[in-house]
C-alpha positions as CSV (number, residue, x, y, z in Angstrom):
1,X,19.9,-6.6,-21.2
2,X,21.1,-8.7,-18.2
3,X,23.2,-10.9,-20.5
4,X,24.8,-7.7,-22.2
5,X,25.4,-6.4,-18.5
6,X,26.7,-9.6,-16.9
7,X,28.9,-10.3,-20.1
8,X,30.6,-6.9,-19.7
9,X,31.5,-7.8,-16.3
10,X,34.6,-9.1,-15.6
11,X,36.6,-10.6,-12.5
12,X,40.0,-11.9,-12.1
13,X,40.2,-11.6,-15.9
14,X,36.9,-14.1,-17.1
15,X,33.8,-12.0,-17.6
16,X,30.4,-13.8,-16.2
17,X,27.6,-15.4,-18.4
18,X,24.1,-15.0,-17.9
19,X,21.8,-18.8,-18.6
20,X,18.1,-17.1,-17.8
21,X,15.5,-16.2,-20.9
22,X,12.7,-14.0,-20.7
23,X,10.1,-17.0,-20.5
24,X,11.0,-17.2,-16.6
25,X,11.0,-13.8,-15.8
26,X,7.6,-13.5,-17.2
27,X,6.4,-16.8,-15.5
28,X,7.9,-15.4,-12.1
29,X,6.2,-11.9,-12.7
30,X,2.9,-13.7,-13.3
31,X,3.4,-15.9,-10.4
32,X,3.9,-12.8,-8.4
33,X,1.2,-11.4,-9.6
34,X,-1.4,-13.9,-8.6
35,X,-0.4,-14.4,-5.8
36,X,0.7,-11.6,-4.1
37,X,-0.8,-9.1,-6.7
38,X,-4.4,-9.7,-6.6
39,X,-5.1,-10.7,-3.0
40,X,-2.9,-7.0,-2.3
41,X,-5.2,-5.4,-4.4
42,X,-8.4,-7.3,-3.2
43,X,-7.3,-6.1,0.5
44,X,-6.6,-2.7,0.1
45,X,-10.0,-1.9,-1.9
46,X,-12.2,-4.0,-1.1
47,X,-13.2,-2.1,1.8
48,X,-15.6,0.8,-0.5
49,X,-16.7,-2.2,-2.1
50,X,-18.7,-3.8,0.8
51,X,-19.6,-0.6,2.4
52,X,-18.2,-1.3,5.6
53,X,-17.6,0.4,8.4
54,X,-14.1,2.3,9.6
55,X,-12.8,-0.4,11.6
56,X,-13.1,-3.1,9.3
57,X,-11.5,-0.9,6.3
58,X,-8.5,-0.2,8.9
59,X,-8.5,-4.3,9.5
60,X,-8.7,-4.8,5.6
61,X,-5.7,-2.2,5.1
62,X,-3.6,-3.4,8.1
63,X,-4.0,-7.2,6.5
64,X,-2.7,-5.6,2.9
65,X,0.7,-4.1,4.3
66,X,1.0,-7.3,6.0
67,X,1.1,-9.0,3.0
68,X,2.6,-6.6,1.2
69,X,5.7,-6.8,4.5
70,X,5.7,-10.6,4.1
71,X,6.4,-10.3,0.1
72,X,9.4,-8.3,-0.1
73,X,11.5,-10.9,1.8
74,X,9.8,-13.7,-0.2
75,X,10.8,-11.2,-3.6
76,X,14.1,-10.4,-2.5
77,X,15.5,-14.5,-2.0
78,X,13.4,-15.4,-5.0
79,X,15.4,-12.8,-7.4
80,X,18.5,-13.9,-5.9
81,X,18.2,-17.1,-6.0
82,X,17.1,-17.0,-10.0
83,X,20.0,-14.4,-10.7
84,X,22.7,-16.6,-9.2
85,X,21.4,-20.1,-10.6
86,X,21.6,-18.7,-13.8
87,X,24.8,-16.8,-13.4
88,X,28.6,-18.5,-14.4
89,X,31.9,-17.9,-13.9
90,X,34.6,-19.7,-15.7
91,X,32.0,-22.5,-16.2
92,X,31.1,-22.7,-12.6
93,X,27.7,-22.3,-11.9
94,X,26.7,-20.5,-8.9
95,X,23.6,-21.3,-6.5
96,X,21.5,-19.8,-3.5
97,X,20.4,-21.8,-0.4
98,X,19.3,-19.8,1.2
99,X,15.8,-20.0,3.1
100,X,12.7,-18.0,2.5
101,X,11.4,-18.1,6.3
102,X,15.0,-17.3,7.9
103,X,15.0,-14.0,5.9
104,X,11.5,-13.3,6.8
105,X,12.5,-13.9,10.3
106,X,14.9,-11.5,10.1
């Protein structure tokens, strides 16, 4: 789909090729997973699990949206930065340096 899409795309008369396969996005959506996916989940229930008491179930929620707060940022410069390594234009490929923590500072 994304090559179709990027392909179809054109600019100053030279349409744009997509480099990625389906083996990374699946590696990055696992990677995601385990690491962000699981301890979110552990967080958020295991608070019924233990049998604990109110304020430690607000502590285990609060530490879930915090984790779930620091992932987006980390989601959003990891998609970028795949999209435009594996994005060309005329040949030229294009690249992201930009910094995880300076976007989480942000």
């Amino acid at each position: 789909m994304r090559k179709y899409l990027f392909s179809q795309t054109e600019f100053a008369g030279d349409r744009f090729s997509y480099h990625g396969n389906a083996r990374e996005l699946m590696n990055g959506a696992l990677k995601a997973t385990l690491l962000f996916g699981l301890p979110y989940y552990g967080l958020s229930h295991a608070g019924p699990l233990i049998e604990s008491g109110i304020v430690v179930n607000a502590g285990l929620q609060i530490g879930a949206w915090l984790l779930l707060l620091f992932f987006i940022p980390v989601a959003i410069v990891g998609a970028r930065r795949y999209r435009l390594t594996r994005t060309s234009w005329r040949g030229i490929r294009f690249s992201f340096q930009g910094k995880t923590w300076d976007f989480i500072k942000l």
